[in-house]
DODRENRO-206232 format. One line per 5 residues: number of its first residue (from 1); for each residue z, x, y of N, C-alpha, C, CB. Coordinates in steps of 0.001 Angstrom, whole numbers, plus 500000, padded with zeros to 6 digits. Each point is the difference from the previous one (the first is absolute). Glycine has a CB too. Layout:
BEGIN
NUM> Z,X,Y,Z,X,Y,Z,X,Y,Z,X,Y | ...
***
This chain:
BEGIN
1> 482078,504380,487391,501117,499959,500949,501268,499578,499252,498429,499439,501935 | 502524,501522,498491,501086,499755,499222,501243,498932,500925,499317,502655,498632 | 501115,496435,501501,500703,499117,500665,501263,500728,500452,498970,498072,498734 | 501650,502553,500926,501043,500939,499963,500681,501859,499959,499525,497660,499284 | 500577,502755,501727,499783,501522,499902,501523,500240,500054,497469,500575,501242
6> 502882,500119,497976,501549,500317,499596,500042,501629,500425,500354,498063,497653 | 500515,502527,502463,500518,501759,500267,501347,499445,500028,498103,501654,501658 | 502093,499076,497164,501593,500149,499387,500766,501470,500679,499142,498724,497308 | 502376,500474,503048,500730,501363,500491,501281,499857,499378,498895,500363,502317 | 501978,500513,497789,501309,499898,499406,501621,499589,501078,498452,501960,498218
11> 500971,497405,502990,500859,499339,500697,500141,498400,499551,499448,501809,501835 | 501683,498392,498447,500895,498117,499651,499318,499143,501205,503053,500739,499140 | 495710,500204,501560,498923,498886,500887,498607,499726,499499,501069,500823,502010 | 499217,496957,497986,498436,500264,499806,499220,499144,501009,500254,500461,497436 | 498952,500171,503287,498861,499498,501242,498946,499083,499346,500123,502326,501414
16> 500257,496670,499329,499092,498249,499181,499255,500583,501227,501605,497102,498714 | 496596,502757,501070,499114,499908,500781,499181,498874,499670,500227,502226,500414 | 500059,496581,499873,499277,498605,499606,498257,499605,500575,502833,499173,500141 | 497280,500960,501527,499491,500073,500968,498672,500578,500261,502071,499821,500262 | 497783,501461,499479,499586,501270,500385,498222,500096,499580,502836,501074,499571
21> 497176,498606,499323,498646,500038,499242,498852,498534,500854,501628,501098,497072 | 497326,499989,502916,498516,499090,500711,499148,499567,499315,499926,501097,501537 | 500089,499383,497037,499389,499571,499181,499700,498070,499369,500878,502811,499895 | 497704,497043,500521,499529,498585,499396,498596,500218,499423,501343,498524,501761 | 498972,501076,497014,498774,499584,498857,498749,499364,501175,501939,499071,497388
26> 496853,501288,501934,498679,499626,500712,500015,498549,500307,498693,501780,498810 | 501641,497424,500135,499720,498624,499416,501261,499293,501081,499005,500561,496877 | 501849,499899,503248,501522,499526,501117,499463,499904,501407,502019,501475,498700 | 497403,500020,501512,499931,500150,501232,498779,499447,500622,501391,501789,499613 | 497538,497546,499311,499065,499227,500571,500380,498199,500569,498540,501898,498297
31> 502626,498066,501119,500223,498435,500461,501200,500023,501231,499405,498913,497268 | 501001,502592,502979,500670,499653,501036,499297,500326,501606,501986,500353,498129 | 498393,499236,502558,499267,499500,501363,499796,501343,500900,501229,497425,500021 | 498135,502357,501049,500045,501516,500572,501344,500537,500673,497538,499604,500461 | 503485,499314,499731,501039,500748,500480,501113,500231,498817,499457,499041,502441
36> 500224,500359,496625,500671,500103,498785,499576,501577,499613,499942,497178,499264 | 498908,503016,500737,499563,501555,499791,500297,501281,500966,498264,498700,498988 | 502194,500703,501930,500480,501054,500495,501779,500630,499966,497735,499106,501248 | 502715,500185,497325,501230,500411,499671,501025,500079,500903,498887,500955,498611 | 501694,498067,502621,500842,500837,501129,501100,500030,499759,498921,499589,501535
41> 501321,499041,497466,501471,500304,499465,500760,501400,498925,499420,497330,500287 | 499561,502903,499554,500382,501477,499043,501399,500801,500733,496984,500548,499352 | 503928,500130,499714,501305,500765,500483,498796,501718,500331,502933,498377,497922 | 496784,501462,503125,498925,501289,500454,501315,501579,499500,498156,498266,503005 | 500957,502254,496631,500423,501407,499764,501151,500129,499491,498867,500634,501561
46> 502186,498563,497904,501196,499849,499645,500221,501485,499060,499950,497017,500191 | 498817,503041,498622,500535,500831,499085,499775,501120,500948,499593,498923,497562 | 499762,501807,503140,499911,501000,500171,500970,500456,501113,497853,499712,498972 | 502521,499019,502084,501651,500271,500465,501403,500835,499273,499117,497788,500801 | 500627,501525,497902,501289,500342,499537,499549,500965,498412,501484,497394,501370
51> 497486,503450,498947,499625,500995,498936,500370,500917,499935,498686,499398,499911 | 502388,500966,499193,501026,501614,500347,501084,499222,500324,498450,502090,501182 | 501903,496606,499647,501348,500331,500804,501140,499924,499374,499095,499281,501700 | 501061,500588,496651,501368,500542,499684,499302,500964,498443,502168,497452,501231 | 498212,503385,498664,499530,501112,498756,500647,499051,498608,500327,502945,501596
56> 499022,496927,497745,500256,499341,498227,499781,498063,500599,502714,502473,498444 | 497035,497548,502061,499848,498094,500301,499270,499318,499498,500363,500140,501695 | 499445,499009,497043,499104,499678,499541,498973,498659,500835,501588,501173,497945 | 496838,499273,501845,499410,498716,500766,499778,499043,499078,498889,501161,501693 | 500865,497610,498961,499207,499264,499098,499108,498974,500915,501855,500271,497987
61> 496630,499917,502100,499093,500047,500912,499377,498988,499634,499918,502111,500529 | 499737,496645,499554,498700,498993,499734,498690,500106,501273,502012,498096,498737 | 497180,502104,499994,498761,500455,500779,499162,499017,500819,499923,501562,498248 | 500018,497186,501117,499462,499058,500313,500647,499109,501074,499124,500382,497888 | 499825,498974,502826,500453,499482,501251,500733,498087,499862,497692,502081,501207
66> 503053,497835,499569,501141,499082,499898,498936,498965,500258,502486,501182,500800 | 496273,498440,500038,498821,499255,499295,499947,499319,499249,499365,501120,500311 | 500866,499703,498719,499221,500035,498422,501188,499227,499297,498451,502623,499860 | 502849,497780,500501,501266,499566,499333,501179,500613,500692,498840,499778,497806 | 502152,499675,502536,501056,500673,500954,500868,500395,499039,499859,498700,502121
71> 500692,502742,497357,500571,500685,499000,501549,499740,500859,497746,501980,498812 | 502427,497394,502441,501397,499761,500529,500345,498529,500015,499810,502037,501428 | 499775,497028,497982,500126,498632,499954,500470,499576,498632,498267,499787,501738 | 502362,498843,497776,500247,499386,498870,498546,499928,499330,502188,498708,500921 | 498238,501564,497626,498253,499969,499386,500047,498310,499635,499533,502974,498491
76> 501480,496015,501792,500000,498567,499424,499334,499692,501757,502596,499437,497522 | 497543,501315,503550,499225,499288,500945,501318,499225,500797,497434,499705,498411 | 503950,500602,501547,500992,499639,500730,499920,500944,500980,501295,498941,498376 | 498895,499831,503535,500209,500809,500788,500926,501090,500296,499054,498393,500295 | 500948,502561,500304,501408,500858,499875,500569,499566,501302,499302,502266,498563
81> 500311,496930,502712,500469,499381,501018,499947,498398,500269,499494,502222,500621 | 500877,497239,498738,499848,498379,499737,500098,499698,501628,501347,499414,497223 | 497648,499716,503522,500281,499337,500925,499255,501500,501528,502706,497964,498213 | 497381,502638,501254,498983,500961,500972,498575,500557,499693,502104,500678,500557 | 497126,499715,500293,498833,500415,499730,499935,501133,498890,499527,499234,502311
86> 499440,501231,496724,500107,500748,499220,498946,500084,499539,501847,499789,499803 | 497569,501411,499480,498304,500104,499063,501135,499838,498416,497474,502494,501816 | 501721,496690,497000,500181,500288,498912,499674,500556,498794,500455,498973,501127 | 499503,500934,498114,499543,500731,498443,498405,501055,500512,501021,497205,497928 | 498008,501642,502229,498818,500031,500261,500218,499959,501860,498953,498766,497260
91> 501031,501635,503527,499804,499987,500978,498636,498950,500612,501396,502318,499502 | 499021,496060,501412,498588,499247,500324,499803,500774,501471,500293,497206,498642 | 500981,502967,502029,499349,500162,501519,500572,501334,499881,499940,497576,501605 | 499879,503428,499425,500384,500937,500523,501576,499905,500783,497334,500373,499972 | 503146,500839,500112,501180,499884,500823,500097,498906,501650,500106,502707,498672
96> 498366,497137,501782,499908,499714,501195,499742,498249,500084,499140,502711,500499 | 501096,496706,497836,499676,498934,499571,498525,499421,500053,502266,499908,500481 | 496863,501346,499455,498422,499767,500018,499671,499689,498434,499394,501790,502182 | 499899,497549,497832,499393,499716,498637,499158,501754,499761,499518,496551,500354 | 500300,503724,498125,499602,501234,499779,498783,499793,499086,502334,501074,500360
101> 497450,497756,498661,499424,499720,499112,498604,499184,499897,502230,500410,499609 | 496693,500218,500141,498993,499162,499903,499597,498502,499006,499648,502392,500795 | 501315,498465,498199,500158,499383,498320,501523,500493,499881,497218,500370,498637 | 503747,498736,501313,501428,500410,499483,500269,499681,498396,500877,499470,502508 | 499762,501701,497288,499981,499842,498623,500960,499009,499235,499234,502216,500298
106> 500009,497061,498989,500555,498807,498885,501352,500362,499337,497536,499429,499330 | 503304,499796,499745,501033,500404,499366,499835,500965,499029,500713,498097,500517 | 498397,501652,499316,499308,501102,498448,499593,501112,500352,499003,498403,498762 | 500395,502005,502425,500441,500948,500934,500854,500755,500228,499220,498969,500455 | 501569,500441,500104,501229,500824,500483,501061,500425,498824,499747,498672,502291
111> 500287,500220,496544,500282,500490,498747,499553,501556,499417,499878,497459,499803 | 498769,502363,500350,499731,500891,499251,499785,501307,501166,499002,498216,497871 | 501504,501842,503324,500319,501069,500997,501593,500454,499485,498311,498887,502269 | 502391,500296,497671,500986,500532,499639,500193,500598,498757,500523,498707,501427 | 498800,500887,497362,500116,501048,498748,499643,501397,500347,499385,498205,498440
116> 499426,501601,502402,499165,501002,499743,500887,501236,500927,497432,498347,499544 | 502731,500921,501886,500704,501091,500507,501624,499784,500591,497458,500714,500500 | 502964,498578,500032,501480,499586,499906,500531,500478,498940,499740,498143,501039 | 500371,501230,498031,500326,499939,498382,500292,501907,499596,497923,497225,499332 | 501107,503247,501354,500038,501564,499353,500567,500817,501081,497854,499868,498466
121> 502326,499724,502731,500848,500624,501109,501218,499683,499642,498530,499877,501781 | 502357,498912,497633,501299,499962,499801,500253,500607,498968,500256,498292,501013 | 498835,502033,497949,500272,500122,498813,500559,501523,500224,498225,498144,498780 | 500998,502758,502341,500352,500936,499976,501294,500326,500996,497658,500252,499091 | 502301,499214,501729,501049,499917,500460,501456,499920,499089,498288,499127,501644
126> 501193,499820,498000,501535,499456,499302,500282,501443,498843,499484,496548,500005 | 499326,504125,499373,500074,501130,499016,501076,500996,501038,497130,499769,498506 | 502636,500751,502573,500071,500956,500703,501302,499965,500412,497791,500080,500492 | 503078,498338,499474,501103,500275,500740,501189,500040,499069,498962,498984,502020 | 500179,500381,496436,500864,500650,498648,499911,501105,499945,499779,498569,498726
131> 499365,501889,501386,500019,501800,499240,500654,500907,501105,497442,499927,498540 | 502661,499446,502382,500454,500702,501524,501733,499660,499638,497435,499288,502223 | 502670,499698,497574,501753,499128,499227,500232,500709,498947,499783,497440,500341 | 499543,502737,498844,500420,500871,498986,499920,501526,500253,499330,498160,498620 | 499894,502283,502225,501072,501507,500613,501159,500013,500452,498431,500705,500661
136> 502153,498418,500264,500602,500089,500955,501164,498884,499893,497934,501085,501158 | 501907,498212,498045,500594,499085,499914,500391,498640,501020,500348,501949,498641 | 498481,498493,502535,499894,498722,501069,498832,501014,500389,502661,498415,500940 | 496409,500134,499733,499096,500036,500592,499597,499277,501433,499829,500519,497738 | 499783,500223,503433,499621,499418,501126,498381,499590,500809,502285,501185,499854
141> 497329,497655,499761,498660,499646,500202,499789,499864,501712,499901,498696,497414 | 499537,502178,503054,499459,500113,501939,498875,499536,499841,500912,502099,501126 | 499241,496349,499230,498472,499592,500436,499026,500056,500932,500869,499101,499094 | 498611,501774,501476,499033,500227,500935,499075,499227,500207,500427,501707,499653 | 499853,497681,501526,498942,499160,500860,499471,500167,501486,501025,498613,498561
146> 498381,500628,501950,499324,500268,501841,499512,499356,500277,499634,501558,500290 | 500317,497175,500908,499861,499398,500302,499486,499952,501610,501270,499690,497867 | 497808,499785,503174,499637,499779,501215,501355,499991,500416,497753,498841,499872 | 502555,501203,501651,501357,499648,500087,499886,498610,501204,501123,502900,499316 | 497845,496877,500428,499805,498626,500960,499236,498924,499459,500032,501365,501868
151> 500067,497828,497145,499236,498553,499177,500589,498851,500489,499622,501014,497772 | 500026,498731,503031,500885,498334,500701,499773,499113,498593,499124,499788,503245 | 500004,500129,495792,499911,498922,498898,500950,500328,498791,497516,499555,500658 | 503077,501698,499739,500893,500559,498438,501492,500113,501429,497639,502245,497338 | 502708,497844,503667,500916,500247,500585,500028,500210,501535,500328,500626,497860
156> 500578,498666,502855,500195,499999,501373,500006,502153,500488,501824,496733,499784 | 497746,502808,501552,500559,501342,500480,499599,501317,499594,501620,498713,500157 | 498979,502511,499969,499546,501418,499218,500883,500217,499090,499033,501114,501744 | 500597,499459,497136,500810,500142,498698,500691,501586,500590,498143,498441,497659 | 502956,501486,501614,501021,501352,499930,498468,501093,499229,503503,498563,499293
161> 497216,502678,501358,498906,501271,499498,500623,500010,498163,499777,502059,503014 | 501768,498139,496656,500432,499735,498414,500566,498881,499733,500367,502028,499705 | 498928,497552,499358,500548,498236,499833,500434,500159,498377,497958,498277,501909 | 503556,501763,498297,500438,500338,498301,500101,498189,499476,501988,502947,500325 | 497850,496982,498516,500126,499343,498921,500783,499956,498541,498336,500081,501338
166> 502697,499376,498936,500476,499896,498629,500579,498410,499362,500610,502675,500610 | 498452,496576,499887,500456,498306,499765,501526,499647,500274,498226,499862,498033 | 502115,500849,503061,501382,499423,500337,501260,500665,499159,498692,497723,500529 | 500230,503909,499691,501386,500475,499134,500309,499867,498468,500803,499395,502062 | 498076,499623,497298,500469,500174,498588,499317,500602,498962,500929,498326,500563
171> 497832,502062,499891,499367,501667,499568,500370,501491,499471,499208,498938,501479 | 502163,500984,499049,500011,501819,500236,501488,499735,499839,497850,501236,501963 | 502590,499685,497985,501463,500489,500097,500106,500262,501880,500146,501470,496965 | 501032,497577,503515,500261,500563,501277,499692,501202,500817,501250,498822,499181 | 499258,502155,500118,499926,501519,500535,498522,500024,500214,502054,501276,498666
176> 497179,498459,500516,498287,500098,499977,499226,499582,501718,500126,498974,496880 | 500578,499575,503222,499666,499338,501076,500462,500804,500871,499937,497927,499248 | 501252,502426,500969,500831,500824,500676,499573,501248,500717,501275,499061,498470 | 498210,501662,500437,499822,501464,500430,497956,499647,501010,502098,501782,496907 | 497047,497214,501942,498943,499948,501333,500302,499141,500879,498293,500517,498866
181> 502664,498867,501492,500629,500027,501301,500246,500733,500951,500519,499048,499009 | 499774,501977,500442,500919,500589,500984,498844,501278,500639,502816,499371,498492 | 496532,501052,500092,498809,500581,500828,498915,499533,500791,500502,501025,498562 | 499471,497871,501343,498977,498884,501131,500521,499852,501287,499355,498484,498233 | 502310,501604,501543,500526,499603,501239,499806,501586,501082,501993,497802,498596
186> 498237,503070,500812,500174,501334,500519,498735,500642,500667,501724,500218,498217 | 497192,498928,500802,498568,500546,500679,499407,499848,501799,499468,499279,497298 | 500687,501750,502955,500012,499782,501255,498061,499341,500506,502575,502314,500185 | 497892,496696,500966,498354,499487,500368,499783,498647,498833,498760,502960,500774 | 501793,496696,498292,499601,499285,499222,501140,499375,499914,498264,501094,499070
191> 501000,497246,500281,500896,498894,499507,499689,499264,498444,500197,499604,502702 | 501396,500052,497645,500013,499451,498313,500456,498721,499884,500524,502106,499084 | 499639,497405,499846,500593,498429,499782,499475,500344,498530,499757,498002,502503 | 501763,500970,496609,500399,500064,498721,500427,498482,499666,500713,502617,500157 | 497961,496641,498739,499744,498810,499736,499493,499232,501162,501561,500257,498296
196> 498069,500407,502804,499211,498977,500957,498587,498999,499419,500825,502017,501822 | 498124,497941,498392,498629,499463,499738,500123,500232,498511,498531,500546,502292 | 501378,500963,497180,499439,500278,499052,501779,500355,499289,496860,500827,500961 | 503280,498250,497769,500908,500280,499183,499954,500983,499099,500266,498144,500395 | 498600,502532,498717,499591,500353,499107,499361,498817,499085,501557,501909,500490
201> 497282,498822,499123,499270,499181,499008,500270,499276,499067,499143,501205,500437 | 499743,498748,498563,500430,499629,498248,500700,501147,499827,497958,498693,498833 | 500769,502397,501058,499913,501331,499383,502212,500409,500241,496208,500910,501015 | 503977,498878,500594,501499,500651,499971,500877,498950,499068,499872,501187,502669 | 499732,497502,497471,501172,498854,499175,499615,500096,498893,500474,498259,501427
206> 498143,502042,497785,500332,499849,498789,501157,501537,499036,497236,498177,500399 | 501596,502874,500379,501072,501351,499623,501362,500030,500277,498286,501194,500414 | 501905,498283,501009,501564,500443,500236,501411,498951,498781,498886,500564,503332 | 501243,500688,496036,501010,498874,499215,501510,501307,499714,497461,497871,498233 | 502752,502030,502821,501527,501018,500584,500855,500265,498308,500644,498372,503211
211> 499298,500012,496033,501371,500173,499277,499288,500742,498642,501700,497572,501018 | 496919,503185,498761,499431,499964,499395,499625,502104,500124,499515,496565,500170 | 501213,503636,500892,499329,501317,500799,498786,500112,500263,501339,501038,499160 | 497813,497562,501598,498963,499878,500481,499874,499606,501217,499582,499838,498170 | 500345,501108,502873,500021,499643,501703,498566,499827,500118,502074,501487,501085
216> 497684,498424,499899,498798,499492,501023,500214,499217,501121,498853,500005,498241 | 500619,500732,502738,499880,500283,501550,498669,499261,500508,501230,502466,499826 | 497821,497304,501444,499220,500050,500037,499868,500925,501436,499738,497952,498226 | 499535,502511,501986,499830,500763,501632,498453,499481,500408,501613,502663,499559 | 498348,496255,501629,498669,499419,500342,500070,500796,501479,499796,497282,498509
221> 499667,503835,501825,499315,500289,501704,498871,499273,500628,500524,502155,499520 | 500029,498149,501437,499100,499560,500862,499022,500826,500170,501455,498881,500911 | 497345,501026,499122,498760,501223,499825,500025,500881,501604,498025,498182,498084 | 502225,501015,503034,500061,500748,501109,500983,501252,499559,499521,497846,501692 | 501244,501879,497269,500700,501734,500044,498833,500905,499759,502463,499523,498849
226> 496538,500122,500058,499666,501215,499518,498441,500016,499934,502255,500240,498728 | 497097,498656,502210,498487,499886,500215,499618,500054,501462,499833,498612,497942 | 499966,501939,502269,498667,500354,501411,499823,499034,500692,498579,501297,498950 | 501578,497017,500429,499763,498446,500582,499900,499554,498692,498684,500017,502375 | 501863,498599,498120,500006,499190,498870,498852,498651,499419,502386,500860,500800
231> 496663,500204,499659,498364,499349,499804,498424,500868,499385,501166,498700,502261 | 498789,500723,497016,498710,501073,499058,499169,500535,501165,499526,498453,497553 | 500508,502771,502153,499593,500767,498724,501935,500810,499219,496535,500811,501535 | 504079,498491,498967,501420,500356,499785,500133,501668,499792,500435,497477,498845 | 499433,502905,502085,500602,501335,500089,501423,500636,499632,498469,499576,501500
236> 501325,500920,497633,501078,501101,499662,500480,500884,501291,498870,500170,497571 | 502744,499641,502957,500097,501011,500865,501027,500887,499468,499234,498660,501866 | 499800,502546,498083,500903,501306,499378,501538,500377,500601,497548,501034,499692 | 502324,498901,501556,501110,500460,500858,501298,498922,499884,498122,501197,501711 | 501417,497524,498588,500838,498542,499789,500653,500200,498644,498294,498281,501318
241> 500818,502393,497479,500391,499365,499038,501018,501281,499406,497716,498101,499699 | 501844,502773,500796,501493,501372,499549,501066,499635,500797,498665,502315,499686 | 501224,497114,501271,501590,499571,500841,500338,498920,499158,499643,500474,502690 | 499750,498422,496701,500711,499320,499137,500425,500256,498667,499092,498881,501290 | 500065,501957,498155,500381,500497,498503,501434,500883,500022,497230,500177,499335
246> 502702,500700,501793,501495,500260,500016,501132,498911,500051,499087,501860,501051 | 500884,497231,499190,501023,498947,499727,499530,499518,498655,500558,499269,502493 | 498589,500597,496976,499597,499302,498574,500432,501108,498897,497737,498514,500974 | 502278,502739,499627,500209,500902,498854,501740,499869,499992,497530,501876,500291 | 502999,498588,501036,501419,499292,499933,500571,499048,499432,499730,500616,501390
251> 499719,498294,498612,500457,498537,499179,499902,500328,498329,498830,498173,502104 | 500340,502422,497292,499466,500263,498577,501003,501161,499713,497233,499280,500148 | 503086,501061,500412,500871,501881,500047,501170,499392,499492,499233,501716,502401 | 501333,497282,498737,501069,499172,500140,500190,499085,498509,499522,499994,502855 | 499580,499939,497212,500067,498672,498434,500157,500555,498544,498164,498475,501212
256> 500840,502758,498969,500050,500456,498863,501581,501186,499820,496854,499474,500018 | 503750,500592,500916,501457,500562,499701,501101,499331,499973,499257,501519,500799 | 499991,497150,499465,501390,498645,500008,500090,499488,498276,499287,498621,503004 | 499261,502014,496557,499887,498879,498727,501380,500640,498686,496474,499487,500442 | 503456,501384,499348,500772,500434,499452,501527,499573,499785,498277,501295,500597
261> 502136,498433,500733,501136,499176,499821,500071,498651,500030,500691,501639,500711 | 498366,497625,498955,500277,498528,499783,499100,499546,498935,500688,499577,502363 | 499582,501415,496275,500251,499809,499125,500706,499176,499125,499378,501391,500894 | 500176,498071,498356,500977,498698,499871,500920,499144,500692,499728,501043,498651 | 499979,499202,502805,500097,499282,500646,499278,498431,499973,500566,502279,500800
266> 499905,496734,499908,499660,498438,500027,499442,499184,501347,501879,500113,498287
***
C-alpha cells in the first residue's frame, strides 16, 4: 500500500485529498474498538465527487485513514482550535467524542505513523505545488473535505452546505476567497459561510504562503449535499452530487483563470 496516490495535470490547481483513504494496517485496526472500526469520520466519497471536475487539476490523494494519522493536523501535535473540541494527530475519540481505541497508540507510535504515512503525503504534496509553481509561476492548493453537518461535540447547530476556509484570509490572495464566494453565494438551495467553524487546516496554513505564490483554500461540505444520509452505509447520491459538482466545477474554472493574474502578486 502506497500512502499517497498522485495524478499530475497541467493546471495552476492542486486538489489536497487528506481525508478520503480507508485504508488501516491489520496490526492498527486490531486495537481499535468496534466503533473505531467502523471509520465514520472518514471525508466519504470526496475523491470521486470531484473526479473530472476541472480538466489538468492535479490530485493528491492519501490513502490511509485519518485513524491511523490525520494527514490534516500539526505533525508536532498542536491544536489547530485551541480552546474547542477537536480530534488530533492520532485521533483518541471520534468526531462524536466516543472513545475509538481498544489500545491507543503510545508516542512511539504515532511517531512512527507519521514517518511512515503523514511524512510522505506532505512530501508529495509540497513536490506538486513546486512543480505546479514552476509552470505557472503561482500555485492554488483546493483542499477537499466533508463533514456530517450535525456533531453537537465538534459544533452547535447545522453546518453551512460550503464552509470556505482560508484562516482569516491569510491563505490565498483575496480574489481567491472572493471568487469561491461568490460562487457559493449564487448557488441556488444551498448555504455558505467563510471562516465560520472550520478555518482551514494545517494542510491550508502550512501551504498557503500568498507572498511566496502559494495559495490555499480549504472547501469542507457538508455530506447532506452529496450523500443519500449522513449515516453508514454512506451512500453516494448520484443525482445530489452532479447538482453540486456543477458549482465545484465552477469554483475550480473560476480559480484556475484567476491564477494567472496574480502573479507576483502579494
Amino acid at each position: 500500500m502506497t500512502p499517497v496516490e498522485i495524478n499530475r495535470g497541467d493546471s495552476p490547481i492542486v486538489l489536497g485529498l487528506p481525508h478520503t483513504g480507508t485504508f488501516v494496517p491489520d496490526d492498527i485496526m486490531a486495537d481499535l474498538n468496534p466503533r473505531g472500526r467502523g471509520l465514520d469520520d472518514t471525508d466519504w466519497h470526496i475523491h470521486n465527487l470531484y473526479e473530472c471536475v476541472l480538466a489538468g487539476a492535479t490530485t493528491v490523494r492519501a490513502t490511509f485513514h485519518r485513524y491511523v494519522v490525520d494527514a490534516n493536523r500539526d505533525p508536532t501535535g498542536v491544536s489547530l482550535y485551541p480552546g474547542q473540541n477537536t480530534t488530533g494527530l492520532v485521533p483518541l475519540t471520534d468526531f462524536d467524542g466516543h472513545d475509538i481505541w481498544i489500545n491507543p497508540p503510545d508516542e512511539a507510535a504515532i511517531e512512527a505513523r507519521r514517518k511512515t504515512y503523514h511524512a510522505p503525503y506532505h512530501a508529495a504534496l509540497e513536490a506538486e505545488l513546486q512543480r505546479v509553481h514552476n509552470i505557472h509561476g503561482i500555485a492554488i492548493l483546493y483542499d477537499c473535505h466533508s463533514i456530517r453537518s450535525g456533531i453537537p461535540f465538534l459544533f452547535e447547530g447545522t453546518l453551512s452546505d460550503f464552509n470556505i476556509g482560508t484562516n482569516m484570509g491569510t491563505t490565498c490572495a483575496p480574489q481567491i476567497e472572493a471568487v469561491t464566494q461568490e460562487v457559493c453565494a449564487a448557488a441556488a438551495g444551498y448555504t455558505s459561510v467563510t471562516n465560520g467553524r472550520f478555518k482551514g487546516g494545517w494542510t491550508t496554513r502550512q501551504y498557503g504562503r500568498p507572498t511566496e505564490g502559494l495559495h490555499a483554500i480549504q472547501m469542507e461540505l457538508a455530506q447532506s449535499t452529496y450523500l443519500s444520509s449522513e449515516v453508514a452505509p454512506w451512500t453516494y447520491d448520484a443525482a445530489k452530487a452532479k447538482r453540486l459538482r456543477s458549482h465545484l466545477t465552477s469554483i475550480l474554472e473560476k480559480l484556475a483563470a484567476l491564477a494567472p493574474s496574480l502573479k507576483g502578486t502579494s
